[in-house]
N, C-alpha and C positions, 0 to 999 in steps of 0.2 A: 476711123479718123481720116480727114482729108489728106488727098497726097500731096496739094498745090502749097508748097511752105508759106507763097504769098499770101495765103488766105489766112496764115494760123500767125494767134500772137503767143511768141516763145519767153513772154516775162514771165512766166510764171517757172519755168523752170530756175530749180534751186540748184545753186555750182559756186564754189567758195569764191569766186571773182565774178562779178556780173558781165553777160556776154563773154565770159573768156571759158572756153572749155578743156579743163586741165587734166591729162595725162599722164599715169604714172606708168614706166616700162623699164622693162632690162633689156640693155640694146643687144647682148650676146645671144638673141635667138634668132636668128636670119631663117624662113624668109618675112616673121613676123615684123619681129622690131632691131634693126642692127642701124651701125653709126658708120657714114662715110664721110672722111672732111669735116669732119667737127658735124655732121646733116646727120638728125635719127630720120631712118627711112625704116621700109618697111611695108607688108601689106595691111595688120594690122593699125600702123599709124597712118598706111593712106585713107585707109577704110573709114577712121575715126574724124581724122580732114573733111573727107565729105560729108560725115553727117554735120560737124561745127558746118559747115559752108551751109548745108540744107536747115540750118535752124537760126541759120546769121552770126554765130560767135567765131571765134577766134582762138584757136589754138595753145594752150602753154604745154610744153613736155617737161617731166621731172623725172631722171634716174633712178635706180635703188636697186638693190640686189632682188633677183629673182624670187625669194623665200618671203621678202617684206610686200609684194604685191598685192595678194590677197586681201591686205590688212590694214593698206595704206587709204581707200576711199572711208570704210570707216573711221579712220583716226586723225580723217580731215588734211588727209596728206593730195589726193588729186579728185578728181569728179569718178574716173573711171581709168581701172589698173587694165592692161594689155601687153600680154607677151606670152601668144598660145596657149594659153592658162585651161586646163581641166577644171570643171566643176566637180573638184571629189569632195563627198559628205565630210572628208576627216578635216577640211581646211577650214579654219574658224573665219568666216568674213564679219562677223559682228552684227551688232543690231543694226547698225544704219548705213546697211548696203544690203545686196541683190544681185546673184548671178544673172546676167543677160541670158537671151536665148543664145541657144544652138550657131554657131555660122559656120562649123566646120567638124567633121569626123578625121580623125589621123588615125593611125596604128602605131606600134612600137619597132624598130629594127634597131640595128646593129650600121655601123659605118666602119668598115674594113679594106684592107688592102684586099686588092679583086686576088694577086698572089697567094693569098691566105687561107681562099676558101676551101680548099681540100683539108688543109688544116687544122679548120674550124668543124667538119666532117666528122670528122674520124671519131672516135670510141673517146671518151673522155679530152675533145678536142680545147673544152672550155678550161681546163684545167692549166692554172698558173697564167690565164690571159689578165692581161691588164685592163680594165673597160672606163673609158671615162664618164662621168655623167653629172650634169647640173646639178648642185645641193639643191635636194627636198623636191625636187620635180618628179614626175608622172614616170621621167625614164630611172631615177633613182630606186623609186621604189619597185619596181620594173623587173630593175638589175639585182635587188635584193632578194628579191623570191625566186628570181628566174636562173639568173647564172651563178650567184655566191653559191648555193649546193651544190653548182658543178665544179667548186674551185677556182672560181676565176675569181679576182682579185677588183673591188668595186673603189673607184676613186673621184670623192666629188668634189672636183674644184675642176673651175672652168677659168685660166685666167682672160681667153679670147677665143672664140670657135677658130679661127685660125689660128691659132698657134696649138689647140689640139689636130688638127688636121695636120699640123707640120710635124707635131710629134708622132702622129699617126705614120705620115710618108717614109718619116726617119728611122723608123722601128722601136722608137720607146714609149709607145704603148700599142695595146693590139685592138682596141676600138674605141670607136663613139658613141655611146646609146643617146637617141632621141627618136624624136618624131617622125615617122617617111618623109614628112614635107622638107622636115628641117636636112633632114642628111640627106636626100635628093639635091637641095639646094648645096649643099657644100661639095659634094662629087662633082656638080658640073660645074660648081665654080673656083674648083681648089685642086680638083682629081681628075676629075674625067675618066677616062679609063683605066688608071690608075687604081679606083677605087671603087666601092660596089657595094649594094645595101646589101643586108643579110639578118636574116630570121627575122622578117617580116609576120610578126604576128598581131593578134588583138587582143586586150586584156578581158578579163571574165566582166568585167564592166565596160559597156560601150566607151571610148573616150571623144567624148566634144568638147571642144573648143569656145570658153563664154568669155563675158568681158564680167568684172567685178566695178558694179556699178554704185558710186553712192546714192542712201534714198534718205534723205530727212526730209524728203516729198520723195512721192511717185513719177511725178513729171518726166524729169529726164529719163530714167528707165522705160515708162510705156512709149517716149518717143524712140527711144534705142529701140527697142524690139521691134516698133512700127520699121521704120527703117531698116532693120536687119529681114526681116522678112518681104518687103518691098525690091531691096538692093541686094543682088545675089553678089557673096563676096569674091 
C-alpha cells in the first residue's frame, strides 16, 4: 500500500460518521487514555489522532467503562475501542470487528509503597494485602490466579487511578495491579520515590496491546495495521 496519504482516496473506508473517526476509551488508564481538564489525552488517543490526520478525518471520543470496550465497535457504538486492551481469545469482540495488530508488549506488576517491599518478601508476605485492580482487565484476572491463593484480598473497582494511588500513600490498601507502563506512569507522576513497581512478571500468554476495530469492510482496519506498522508507537 502507498505511504503518501495524498495519493490514496479514504472514501471508501466504512466509520459510523463520514470523515469523522470515532473512539471509544476508558480514560482511567494513563499512560493510554486519561482525562485532563475536561481534555482525553493519552498515547493511545494521540496515536489514533494521527492516523484520523493521515487519512483526512476527524476525531470524535466516546467514554464507557473499561469491560464495554471490546464490544462497543461491534454494537456500532465507535469505529475503534482504545485503552491498552489485550487481545485475549476469552473476549467476545463479535462478528463485525478485528483485533488490530500488535503496537506494544507490557508485562504485569504490582504498584506498591517502596516501604512495603520487605514486607511483600517475606514468607507468606501476600497474605491479607489488599490489591486493586480494573474490572475484567488483563490485571484482574492476573491477580486472580496469581495472588488470591496467596491470600491476598482482590478488589475491582477503580473509582480514578488517583485516587487509588492516594489510597495507596494512605495505607488503605496495599497495591495496584496493572500494567509496567501504566504503574511506571503513576510512580512518577503521583509517587516518585515514594513508590515502586514490584513482581514484574509476564503472563504464560504474551500480552500485546491491540486496538478493537470495527469491520463491516476491511478498509479501516488494513489502513490501521498499514499504519501501525509504518509508525512506531
Amino acid at each position: 500500500m502507498p505511504k503518501n496519504n495524498m495519493t490514496l482516496n479514504y472514501s471508501n473506508i466504512d466509520t459510523l460518521h463520514p470523515e469523522i473517526l470515532t473512539i471509544g476509551t476508558y480514560t482511567e488508564f494513563a499512560p493510554f487514555s486519561y482525562e485532563v481538564n475536561r481534555e482525553i489525552l493519552g498515547t493511545d488517543i494521540a496515536f489514533l489522532n494521527k492516523f484520523a490526520n493521515h487519512i483526512g478525518y476527524r476525531t470524535n471520543i466516546v467514554t464507557m467503562n473499561f469491560s464495554e470496550l471490546w464490544q462497543a465497535p461491534n454494537q456500532n457504538q465507535c469505529d475503534i475501542a482504545a485503552a491498552g486492551i489485550m487481545a485475549r481469545n476469552d473476549r467476545n469482540i463479535g462478528n463485525y470487528a478485528k483485533w488490530s495488530n500488535s503496537y506494544m508488549i507490557v508485562c504485569r506488576s504490582l504498584l506498591i509503597k517502596t516501604q512495603d517491599i520487605e514486607d511483600f518478601s517475606i514468607p507468606n508476605g501476600f497474605l491479607g494485602k489488599k490489591i486493586v485492580v480494573t474490572p475484567d482487565s488483563t490485571a484482574h484476572i492476573d491477580a486472580i490466579d496469581r495472588y488470591k491463593p496467596l491470600g491476598a484480598k482482590i478488589i475491582p473497582f477503580v473509582e480514578s487511578q488517583e485516587k487509588v494511588v492516594l489510597d495507596l500513600l494512605n495505607s488503605k490498601i496495599d497495591a495496584f495491579a496493572e500494567g509496567n507502563i501504566s504503574n511506571d506512569f503513576l510512580k512518577n507522576n503521583y509517587g516518585n520515590t515514594l513508590l515502586s513497581l514490584y513482581d514484574l512478571h509476564e503472563m504464560d500468554v504474551k500480552e500485546t496491546l491491540n486496538f478493537v476495530v470495527r469491520t463491516y469492510n476491511n478498509n479501516l482496519i488494513d489502513y490501521l495495521n498499514d499504519f501501525i506498522a509504518s509508525n512506531p508507537y
